[in-house]
N, C-alpha and C positions, 0 to 999 in steps of 0.2 A: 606435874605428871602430864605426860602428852597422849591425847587419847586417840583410837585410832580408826576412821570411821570403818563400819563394818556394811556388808550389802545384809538386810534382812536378818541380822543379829547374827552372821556365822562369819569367825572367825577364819583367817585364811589358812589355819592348818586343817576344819573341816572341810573346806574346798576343796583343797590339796586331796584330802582323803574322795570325795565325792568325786574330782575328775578319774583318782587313779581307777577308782569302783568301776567308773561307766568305760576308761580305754578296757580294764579286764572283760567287760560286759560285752561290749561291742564292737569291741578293736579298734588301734589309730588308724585303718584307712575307711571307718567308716564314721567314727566323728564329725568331720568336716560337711558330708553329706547330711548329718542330721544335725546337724546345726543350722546348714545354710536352710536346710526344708522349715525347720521353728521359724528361723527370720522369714522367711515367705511367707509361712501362716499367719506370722504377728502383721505383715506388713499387709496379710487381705485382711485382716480382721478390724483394724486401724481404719484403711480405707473404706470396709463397709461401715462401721461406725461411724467415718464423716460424712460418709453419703446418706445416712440415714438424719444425722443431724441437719443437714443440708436441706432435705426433702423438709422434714419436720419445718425450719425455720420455713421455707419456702412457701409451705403452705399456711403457716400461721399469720402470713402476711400477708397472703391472698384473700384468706377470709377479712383481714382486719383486726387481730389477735395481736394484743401488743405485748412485744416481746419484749420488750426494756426491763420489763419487773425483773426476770431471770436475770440479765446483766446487773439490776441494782443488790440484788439478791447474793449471786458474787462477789460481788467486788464486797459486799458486807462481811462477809465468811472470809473472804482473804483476809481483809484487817482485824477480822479476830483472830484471826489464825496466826500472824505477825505479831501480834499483841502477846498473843499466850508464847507465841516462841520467845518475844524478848525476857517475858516473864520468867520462862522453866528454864530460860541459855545460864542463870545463875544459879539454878536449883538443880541443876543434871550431877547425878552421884560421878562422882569418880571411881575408876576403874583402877 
């Protein structure tokens, strides 16, 4: 059986249903417009996240605050995170 991957667990006929909802909602010449506004918000939001991550790093290195832990800290979490995926890729129900 071939499975089929899904965004956030919905199906593309709920999609289908959810785009037709928002053209009846808001019509197809205003779509576009609020679409490109979401990407602009996500893309100031992203930016002020890295700038605040930036800052953060920036000054934990001025005081002398060592940041490494957080990177070993990571990289720890990803290979469990790899681990359990290999683990669950043969235990995933099929559909």
């Amino acid at each position: 059986m071939i499975l089929q991957p899904t965004l956030l667990f919905i199906s593309g006929g709920e999609i289908a249903f959810i785009l037709f909802i928002a053209v009846m909602v808001f019509g197809a010449d205003k779509l576009p417009e609020i679409a490109r506004g979401l990407g602009k918000g996500m893309r100031v939001l992203k930016d002020a996240t890295n700038d605040i991550k930036h800052e953060i790093t920036k000054t934990a290195e001025k005081n002398g605050i060592d940041t490494s832990i957080t990177k070993d800290i990571t990289k720890e979490l990803n290979e469990a995170k790899e681990n359990l995926d290999d683990f669950t890729g043969s235990v995933k129900r099929k559909l």
